[in-house]
Jmol script that loads the backbone (N, CA, C; Angstrom):
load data "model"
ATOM      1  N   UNK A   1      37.891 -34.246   2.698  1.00  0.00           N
ATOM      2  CA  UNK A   1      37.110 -33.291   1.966  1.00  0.00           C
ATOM      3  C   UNK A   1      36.847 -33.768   0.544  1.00  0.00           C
ATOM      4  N   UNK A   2      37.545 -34.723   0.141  1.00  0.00           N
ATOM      5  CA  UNK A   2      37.416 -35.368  -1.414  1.00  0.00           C
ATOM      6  C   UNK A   2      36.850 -36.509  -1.362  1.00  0.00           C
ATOM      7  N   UNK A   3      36.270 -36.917   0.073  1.00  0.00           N
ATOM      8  CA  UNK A   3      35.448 -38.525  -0.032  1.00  0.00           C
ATOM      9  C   UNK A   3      34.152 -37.908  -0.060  1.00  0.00           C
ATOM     10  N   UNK A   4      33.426 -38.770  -0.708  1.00  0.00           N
ATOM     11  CA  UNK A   4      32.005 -38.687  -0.285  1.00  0.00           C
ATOM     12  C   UNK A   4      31.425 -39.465   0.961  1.00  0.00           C
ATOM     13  N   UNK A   5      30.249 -39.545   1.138  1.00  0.00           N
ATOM     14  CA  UNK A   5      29.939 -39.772   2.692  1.00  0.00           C
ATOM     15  C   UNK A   5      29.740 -40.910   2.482  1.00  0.00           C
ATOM     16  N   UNK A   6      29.589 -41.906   1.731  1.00  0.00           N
ATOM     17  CA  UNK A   6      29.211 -43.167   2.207  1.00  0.00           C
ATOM     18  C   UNK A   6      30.820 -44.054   2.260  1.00  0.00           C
ATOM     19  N   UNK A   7      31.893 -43.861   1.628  1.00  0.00           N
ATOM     20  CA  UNK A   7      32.884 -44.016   1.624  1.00  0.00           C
ATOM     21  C   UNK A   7      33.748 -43.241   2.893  1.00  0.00           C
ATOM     22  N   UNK A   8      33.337 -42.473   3.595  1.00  0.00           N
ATOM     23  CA  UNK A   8      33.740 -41.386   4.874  1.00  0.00           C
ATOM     24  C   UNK A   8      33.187 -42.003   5.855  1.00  0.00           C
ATOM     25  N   UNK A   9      32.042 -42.921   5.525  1.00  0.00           N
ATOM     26  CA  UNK A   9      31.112 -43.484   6.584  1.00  0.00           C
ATOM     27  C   UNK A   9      32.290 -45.287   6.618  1.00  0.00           C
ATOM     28  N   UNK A  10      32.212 -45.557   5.917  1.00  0.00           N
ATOM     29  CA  UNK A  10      33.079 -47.268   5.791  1.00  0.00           C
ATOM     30  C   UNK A  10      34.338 -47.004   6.546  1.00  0.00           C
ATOM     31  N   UNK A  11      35.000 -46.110   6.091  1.00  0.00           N
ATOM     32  CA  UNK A  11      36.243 -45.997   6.852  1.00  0.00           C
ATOM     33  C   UNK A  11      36.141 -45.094   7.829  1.00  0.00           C
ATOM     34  N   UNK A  12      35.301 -44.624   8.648  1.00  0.00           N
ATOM     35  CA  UNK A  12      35.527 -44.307   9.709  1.00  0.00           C
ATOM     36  C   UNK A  12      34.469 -44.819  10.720  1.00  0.00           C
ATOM     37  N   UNK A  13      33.592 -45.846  10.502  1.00  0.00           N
ATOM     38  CA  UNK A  13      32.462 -46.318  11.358  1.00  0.00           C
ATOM     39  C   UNK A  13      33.558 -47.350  12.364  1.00  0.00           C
ATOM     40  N   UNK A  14      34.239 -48.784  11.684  1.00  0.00           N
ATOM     41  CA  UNK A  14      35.057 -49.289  12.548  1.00  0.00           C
ATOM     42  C   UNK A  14      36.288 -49.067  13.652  1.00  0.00           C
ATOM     43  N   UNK A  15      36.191 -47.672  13.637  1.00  0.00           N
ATOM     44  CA  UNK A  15      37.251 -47.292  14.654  1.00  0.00           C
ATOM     45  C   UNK A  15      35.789 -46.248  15.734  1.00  0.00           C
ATOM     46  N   UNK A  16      34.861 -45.763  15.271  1.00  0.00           N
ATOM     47  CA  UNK A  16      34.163 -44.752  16.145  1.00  0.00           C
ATOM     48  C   UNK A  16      32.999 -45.948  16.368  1.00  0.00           C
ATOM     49  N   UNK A  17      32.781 -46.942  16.007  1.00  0.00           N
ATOM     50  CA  UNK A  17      31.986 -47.411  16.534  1.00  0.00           C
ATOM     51  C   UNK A  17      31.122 -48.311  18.045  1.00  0.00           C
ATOM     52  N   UNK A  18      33.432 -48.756  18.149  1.00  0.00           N
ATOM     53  CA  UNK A  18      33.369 -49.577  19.628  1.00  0.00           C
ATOM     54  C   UNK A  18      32.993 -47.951  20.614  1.00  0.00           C
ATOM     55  N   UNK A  19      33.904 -47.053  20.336  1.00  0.00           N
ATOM     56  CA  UNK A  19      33.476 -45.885  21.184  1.00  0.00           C
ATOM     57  C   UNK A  19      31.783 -45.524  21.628  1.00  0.00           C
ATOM     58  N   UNK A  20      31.191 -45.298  20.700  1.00  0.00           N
ATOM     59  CA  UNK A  20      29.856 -45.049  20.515  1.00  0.00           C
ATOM     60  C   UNK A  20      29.142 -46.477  21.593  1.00  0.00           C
ATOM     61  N   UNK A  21      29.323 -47.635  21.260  1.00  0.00           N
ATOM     62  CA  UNK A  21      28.683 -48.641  22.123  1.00  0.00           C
ATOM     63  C   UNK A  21      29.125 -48.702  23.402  1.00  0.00           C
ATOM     64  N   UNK A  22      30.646 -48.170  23.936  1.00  0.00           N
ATOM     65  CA  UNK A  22      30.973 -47.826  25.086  1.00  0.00           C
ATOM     66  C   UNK A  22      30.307 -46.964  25.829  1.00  0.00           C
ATOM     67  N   UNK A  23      29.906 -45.666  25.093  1.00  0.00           N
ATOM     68  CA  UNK A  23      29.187 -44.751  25.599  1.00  0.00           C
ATOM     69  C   UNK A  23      27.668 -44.835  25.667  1.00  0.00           C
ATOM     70  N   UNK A  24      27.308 -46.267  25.306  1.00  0.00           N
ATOM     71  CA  UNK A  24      25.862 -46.493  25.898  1.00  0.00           C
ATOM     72  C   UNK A  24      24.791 -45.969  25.278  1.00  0.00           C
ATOM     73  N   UNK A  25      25.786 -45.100  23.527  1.00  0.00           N
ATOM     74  CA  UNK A  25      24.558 -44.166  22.878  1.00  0.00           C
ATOM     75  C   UNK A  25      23.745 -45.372  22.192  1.00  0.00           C
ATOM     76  N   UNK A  26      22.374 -44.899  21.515  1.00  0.00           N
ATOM     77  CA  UNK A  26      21.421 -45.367  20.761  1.00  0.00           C
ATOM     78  C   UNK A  26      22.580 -45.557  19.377  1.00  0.00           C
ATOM     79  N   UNK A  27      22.867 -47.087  18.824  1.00  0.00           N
ATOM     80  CA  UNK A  27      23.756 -46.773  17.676  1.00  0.00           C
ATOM     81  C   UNK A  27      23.028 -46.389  16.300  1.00  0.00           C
ATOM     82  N   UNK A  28      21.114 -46.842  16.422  1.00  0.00           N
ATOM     83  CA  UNK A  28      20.644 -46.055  15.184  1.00  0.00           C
ATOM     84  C   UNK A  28      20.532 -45.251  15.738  1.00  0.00           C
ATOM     85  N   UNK A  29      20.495 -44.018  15.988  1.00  0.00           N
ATOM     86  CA  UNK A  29      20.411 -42.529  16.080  1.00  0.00           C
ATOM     87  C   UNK A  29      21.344 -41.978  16.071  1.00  0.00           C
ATOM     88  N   UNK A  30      23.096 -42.443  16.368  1.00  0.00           N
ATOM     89  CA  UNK A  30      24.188 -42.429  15.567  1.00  0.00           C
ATOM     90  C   UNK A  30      24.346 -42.626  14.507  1.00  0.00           C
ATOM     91  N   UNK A  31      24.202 -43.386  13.738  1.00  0.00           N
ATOM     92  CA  UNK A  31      23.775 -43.791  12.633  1.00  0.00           C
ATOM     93  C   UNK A  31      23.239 -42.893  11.444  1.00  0.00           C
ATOM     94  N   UNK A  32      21.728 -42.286  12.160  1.00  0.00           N
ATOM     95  CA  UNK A  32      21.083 -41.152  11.536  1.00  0.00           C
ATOM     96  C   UNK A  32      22.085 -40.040  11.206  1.00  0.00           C
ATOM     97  N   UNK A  33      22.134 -39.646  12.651  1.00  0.00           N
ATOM     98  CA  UNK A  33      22.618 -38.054  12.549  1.00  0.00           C
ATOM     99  C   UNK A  33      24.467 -38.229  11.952  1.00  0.00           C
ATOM    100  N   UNK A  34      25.194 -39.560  11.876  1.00  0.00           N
ATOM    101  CA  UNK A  34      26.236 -39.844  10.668  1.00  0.00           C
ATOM    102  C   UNK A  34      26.137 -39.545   9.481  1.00  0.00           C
ATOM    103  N   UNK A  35      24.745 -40.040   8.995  1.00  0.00           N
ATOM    104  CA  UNK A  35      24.457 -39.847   7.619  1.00  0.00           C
ATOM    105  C   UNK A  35      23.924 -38.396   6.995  1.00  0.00           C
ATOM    106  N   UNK A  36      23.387 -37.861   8.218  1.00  0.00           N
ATOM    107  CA  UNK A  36      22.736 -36.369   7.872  1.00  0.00           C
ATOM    108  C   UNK A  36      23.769 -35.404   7.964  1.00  0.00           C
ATOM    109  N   UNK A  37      25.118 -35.579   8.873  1.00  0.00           N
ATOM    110  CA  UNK A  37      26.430 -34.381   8.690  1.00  0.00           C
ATOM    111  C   UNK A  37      26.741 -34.949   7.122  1.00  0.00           C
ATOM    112  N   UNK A  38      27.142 -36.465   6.835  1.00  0.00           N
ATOM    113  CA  UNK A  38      27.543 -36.779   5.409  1.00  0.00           C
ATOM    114  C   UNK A  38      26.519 -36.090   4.408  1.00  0.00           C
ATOM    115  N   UNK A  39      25.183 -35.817   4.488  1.00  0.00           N
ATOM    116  CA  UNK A  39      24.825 -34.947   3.326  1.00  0.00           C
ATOM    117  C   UNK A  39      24.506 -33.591   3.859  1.00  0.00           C
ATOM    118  N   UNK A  40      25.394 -32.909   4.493  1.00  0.00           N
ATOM    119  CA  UNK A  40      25.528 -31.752   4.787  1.00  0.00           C
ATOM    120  C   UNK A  40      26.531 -31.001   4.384  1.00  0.00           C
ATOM    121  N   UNK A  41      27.763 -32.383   4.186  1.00  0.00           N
ATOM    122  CA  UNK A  41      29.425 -31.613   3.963  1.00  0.00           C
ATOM    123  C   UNK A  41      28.724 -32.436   2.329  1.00  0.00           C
ATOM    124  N   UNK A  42      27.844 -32.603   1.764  1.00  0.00           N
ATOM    125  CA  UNK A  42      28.103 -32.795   0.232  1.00  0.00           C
ATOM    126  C   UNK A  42      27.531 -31.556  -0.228  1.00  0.00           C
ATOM    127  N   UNK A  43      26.526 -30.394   0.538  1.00  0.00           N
ATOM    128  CA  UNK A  43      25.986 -29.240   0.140  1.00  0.00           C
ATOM    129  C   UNK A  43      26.807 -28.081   0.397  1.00  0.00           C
ATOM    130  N   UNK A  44      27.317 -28.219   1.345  1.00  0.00           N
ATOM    131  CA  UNK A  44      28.503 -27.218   1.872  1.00  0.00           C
ATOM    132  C   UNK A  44      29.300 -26.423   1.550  1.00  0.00           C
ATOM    133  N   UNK A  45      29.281 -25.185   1.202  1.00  0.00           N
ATOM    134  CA  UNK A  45      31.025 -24.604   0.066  1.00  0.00           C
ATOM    135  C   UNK A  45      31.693 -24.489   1.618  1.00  0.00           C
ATOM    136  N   UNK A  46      33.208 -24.438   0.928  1.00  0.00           N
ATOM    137  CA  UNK A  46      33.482 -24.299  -0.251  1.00  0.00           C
ATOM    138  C   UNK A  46      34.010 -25.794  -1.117  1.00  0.00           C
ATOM    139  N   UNK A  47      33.874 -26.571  -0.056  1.00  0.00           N
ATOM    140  CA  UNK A  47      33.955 -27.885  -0.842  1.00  0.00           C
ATOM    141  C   UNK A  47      33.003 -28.949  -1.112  1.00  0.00           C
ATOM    142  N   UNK A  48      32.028 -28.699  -1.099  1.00  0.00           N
ATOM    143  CA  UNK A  48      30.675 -29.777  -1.204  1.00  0.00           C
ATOM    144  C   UNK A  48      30.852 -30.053  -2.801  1.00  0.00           C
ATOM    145  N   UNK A  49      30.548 -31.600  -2.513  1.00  0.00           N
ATOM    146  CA  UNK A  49      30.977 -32.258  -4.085  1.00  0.00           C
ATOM    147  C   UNK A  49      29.767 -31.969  -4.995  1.00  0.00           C
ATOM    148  N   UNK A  50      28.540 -31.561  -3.965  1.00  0.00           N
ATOM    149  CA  UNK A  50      27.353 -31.028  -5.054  1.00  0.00           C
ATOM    150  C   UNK A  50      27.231 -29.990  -5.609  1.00  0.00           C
ATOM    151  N   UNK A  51      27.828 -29.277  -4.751  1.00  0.00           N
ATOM    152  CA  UNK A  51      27.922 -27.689  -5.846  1.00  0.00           C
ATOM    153  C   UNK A  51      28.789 -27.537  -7.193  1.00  0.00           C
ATOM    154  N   UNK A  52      30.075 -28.653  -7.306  1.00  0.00           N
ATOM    155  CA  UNK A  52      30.724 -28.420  -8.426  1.00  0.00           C
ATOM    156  C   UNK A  52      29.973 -28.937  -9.621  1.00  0.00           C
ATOM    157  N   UNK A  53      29.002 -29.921  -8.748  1.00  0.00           N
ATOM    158  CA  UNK A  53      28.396 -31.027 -10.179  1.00  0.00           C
ATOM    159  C   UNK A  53      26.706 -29.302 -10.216  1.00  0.00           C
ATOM    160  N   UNK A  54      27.016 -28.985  -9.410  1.00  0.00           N
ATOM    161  CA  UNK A  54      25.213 -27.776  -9.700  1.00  0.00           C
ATOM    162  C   UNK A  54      25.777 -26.790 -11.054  1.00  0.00           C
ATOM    163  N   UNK A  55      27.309 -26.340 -10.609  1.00  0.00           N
ATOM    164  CA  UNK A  55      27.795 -25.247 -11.138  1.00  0.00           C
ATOM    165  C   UNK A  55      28.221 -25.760 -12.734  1.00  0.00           C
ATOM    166  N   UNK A  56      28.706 -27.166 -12.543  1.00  0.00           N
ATOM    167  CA  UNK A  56      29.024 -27.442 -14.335  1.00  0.00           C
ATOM    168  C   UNK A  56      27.952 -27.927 -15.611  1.00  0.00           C
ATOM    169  N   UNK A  57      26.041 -28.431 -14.479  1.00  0.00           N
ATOM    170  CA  UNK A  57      25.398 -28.215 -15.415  1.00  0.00           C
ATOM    171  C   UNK A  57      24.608 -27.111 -15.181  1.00  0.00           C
ATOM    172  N   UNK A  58      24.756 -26.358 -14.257  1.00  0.00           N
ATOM    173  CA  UNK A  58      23.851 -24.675 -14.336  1.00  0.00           C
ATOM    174  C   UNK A  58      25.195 -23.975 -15.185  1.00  0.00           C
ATOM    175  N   UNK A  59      25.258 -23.667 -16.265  1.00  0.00           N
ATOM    176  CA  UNK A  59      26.863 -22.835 -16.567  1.00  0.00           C
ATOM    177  C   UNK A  59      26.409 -21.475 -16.645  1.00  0.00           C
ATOM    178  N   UNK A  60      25.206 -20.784 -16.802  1.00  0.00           N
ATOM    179  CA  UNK A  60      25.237 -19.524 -16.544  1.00  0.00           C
ATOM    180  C   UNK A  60      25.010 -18.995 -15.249  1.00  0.00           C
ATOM    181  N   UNK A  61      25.112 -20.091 -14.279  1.00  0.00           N
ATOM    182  CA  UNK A  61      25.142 -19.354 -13.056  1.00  0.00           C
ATOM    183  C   UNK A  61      25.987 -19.304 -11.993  1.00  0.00           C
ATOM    184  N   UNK A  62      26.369 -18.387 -11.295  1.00  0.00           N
ATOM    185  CA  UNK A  62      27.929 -17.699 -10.354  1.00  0.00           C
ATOM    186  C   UNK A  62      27.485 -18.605  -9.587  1.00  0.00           C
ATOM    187  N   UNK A  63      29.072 -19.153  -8.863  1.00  0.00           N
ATOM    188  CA  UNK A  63      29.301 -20.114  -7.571  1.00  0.00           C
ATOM    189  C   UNK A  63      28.107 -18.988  -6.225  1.00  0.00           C
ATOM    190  N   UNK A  64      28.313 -17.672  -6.547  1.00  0.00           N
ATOM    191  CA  UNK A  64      27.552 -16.769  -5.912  1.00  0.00           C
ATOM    192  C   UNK A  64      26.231 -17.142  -5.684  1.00  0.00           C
ATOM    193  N   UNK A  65      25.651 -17.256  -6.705  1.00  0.00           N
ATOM    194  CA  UNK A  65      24.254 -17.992  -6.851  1.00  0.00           C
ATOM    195  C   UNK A  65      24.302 -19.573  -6.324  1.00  0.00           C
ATOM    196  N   UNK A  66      24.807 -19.778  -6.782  1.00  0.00           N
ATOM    197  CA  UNK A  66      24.874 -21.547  -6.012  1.00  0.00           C
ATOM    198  C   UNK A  66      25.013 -21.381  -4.815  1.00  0.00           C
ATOM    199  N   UNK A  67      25.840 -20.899  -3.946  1.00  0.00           N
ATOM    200  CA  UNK A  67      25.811 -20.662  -2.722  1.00  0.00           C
ATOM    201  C   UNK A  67      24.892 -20.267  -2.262  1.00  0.00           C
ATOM    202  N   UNK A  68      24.023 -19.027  -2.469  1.00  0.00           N
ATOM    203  CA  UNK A  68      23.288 -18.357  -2.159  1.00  0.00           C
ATOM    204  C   UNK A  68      21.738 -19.475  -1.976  1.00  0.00           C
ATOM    205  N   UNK A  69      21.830 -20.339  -3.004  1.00  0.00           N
ATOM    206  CA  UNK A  69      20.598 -21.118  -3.289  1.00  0.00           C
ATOM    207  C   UNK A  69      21.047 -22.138  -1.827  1.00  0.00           C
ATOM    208  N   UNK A  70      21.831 -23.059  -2.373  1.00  0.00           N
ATOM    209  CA  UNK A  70      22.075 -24.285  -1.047  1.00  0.00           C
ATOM    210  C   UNK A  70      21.526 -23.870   0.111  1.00  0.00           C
ATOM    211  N   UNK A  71      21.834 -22.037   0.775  1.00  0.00           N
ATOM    212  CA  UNK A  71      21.284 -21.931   2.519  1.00  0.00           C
ATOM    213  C   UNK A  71      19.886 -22.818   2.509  1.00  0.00           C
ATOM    214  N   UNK A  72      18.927 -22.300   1.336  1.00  0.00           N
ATOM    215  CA  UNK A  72      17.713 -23.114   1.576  1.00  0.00           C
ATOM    216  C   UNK A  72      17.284 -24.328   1.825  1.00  0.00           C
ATOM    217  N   UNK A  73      18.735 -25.404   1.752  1.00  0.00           N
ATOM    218  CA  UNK A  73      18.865 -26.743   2.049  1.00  0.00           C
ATOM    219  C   UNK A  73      19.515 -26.863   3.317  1.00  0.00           C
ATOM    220  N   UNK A  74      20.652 -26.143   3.315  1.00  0.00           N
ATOM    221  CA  UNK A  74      21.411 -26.290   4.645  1.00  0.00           C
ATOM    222  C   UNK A  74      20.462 -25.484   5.653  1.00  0.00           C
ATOM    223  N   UNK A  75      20.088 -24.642   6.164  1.00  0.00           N
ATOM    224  CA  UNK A  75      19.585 -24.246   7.511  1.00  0.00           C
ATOM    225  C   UNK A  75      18.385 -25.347   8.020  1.00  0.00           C
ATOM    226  N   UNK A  76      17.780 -25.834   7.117  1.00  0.00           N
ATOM    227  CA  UNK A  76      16.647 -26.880   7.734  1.00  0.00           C
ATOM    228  C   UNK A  76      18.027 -28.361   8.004  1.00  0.00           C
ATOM    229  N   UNK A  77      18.546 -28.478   7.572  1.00  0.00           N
ATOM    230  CA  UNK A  77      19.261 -29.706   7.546  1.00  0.00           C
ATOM    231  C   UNK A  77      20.698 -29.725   9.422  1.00  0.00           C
ATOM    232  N   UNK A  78      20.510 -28.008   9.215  1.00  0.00           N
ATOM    233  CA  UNK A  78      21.136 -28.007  10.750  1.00  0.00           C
ATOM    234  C   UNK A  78      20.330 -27.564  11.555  1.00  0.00           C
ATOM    235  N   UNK A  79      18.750 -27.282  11.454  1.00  0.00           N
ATOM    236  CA  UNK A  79      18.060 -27.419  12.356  1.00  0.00           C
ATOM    237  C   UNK A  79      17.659 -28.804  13.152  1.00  0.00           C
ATOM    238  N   UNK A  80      17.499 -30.150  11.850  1.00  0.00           N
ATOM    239  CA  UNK A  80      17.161 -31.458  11.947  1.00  0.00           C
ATOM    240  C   UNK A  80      18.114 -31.755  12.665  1.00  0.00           C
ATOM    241  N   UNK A  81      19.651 -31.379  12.443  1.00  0.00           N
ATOM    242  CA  UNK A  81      20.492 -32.421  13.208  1.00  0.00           C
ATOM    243  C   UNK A  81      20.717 -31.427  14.794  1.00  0.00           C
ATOM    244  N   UNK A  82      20.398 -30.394  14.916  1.00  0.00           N
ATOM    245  CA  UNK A  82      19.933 -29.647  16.406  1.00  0.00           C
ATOM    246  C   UNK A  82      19.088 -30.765  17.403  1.00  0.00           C
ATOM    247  N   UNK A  83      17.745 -30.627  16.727  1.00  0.00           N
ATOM    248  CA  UNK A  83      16.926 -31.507  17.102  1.00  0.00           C
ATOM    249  C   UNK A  83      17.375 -33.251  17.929  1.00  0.00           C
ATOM    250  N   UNK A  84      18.041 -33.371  16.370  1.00  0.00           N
ATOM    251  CA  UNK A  84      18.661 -35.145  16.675  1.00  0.00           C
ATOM    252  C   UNK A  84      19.519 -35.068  18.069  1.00  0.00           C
ATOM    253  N   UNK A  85      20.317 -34.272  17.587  1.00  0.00           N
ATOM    254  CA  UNK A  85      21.531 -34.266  19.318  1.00  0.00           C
ATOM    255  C   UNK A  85      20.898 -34.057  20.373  1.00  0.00           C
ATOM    256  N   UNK A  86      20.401 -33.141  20.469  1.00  0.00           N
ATOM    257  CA  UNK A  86      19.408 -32.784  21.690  1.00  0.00           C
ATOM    258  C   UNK A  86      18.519 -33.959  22.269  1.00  0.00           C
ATOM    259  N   UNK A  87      17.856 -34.757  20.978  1.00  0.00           N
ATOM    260  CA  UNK A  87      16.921 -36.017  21.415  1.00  0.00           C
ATOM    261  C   UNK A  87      17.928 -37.403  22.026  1.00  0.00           C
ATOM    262  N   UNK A  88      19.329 -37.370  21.205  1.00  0.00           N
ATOM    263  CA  UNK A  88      20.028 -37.693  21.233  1.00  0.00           C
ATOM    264  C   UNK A  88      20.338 -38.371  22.959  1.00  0.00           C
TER     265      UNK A  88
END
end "model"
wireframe off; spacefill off
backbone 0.3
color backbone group
């Protein structure tokens, strides 16, 4: 919960990766939809590393409001990765 995704992606691609080629998936379209959960858990409360950096230069505005704003990023971003699995 304290890594960011491209560092979440390095250390965990070489152990999920022989899996993934076992299973015969497309490894860019693994790939994709890797990188699109990684900027999903950076928008995310209650721990997304972007909301602390939204909330310390917005300072008059409630984690309430920050939250409230992000759905408008997150619901299209778990519609896209709906899509991906399904095409998947």
């Amino acid at each position: 919960m304290f890594i960011d995704s491209v560092s979440l992606i390095l250390m965990t691609l070489p152990v999920i990766f022989p899996i993934i080629a076992a299973s015969r998936l497309d490894p860019i379209w693994f790939g994709v939809i890797m990188v699109k959960f990684g900027e999903l858990g950076l928008i995310l409360p209650p721990v997304g590393m972007n909301l602390y950096v939204i909330k310390r230069v917005a300072l008059d505005s409630s984690r309430g409001d920050i939250y409230k704003g992000v759905t408008w990023f997150a619901v299209p971003d778990f519609c896209t990765l709906t899509i991906f699995i399904l095409l998947l």
